[in-house]
N, C-alpha and C positions, 0 to 999 in steps of 0.2 A: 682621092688620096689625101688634100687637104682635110676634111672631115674627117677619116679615119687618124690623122696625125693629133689633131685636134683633139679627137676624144681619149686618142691616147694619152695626152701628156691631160688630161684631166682627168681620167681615169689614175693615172700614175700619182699625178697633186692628192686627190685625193685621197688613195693608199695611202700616201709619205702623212696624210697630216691623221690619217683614223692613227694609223701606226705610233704619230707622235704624242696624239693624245693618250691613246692606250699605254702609253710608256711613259707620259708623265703625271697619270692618274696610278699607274702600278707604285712609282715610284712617291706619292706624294700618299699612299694607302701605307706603303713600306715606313715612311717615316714616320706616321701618325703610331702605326702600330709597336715602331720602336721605342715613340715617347712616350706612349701609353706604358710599355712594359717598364720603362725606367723608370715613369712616376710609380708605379705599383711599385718595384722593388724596392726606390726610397723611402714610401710611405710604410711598405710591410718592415725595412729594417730600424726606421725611426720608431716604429710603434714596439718592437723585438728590443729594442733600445730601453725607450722607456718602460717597458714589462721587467726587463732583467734589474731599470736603477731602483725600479718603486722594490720591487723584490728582495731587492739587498739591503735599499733603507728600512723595509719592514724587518728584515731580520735582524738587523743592527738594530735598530728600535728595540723590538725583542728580546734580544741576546742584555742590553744596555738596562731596561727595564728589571727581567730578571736579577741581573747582578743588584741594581739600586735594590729590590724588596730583599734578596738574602742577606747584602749589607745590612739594611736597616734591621731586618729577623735576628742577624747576630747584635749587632750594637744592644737591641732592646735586650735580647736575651744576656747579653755578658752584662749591661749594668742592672738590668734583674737581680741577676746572682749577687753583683759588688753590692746591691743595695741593700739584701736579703742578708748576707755574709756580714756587713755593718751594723747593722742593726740586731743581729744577732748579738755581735759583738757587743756592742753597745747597752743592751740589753741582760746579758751578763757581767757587765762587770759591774754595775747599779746593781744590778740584785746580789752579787758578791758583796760589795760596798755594805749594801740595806743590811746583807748577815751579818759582815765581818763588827 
C-alpha cells in the first residue's frame, strides 16, 4: 500500500509539473508570437508611414517645381515681349526722328 501511495503521488508530481510546463512553454510561445506580430505591425505601419510622407513630399516637390518653371516660362516670356515692344518702340521713333 505504501509503494502504491508512493507511486501515486509521484506519478501525480509528475503530471502537475509536465502539465506545468506544457502551460508555461504554451503560454511563453503565445507571448513571443504576440510580440513578433506587434513588431511586424509597427514596422509594416512605420514603413506605410514613411511610403505615404516620401509620397507627398515627392509630389509637393513636383507640384512646387512645376509652378517655379511655368513662373519662370512666363516672367521670361512677358519680358520677352516688354523687351521686343521697347525696342520696337525705340526703334521707331529714331527712324521717325532720322526722317522727320
Amino acid at each position: 500500500t505504501h509503494i502504491a501511495m508512493v507511486t501515486y503521488i509521484a506519478r501525480a508530481t509528475y503530471i502537475a509539473m509536465a502539465t506545468y510546463i506544457a502551460m508555461a512553454t504554451y503560454i511563453a510561445m503565445a507571448t513571443y508570437i504576440a510580440m513578433a506580430t506587434h513588431i511586424a505591425m509597427a514596422t509594416y505601419i512605420a514603413m506605410a508611414t514613411y511610403i505615404a510622407m516620401a509620397t507627398y513630399i515627392a509630389i509637393i516637390t513636383y507640384i512646387a517645381m512645376a509652378t517655379y518653371i511655368a513662373m519662370a516660362t512666363y516672367i521670361t516670356r512677358v519680358t520677352h515681349i516688354a523687351m521686343a515692344t521697347y525696342i520696337a518702340r525705340v526703334t521707331y521713333i529714331a527712324m521717325a526722328t532720322y526722317i522727320a
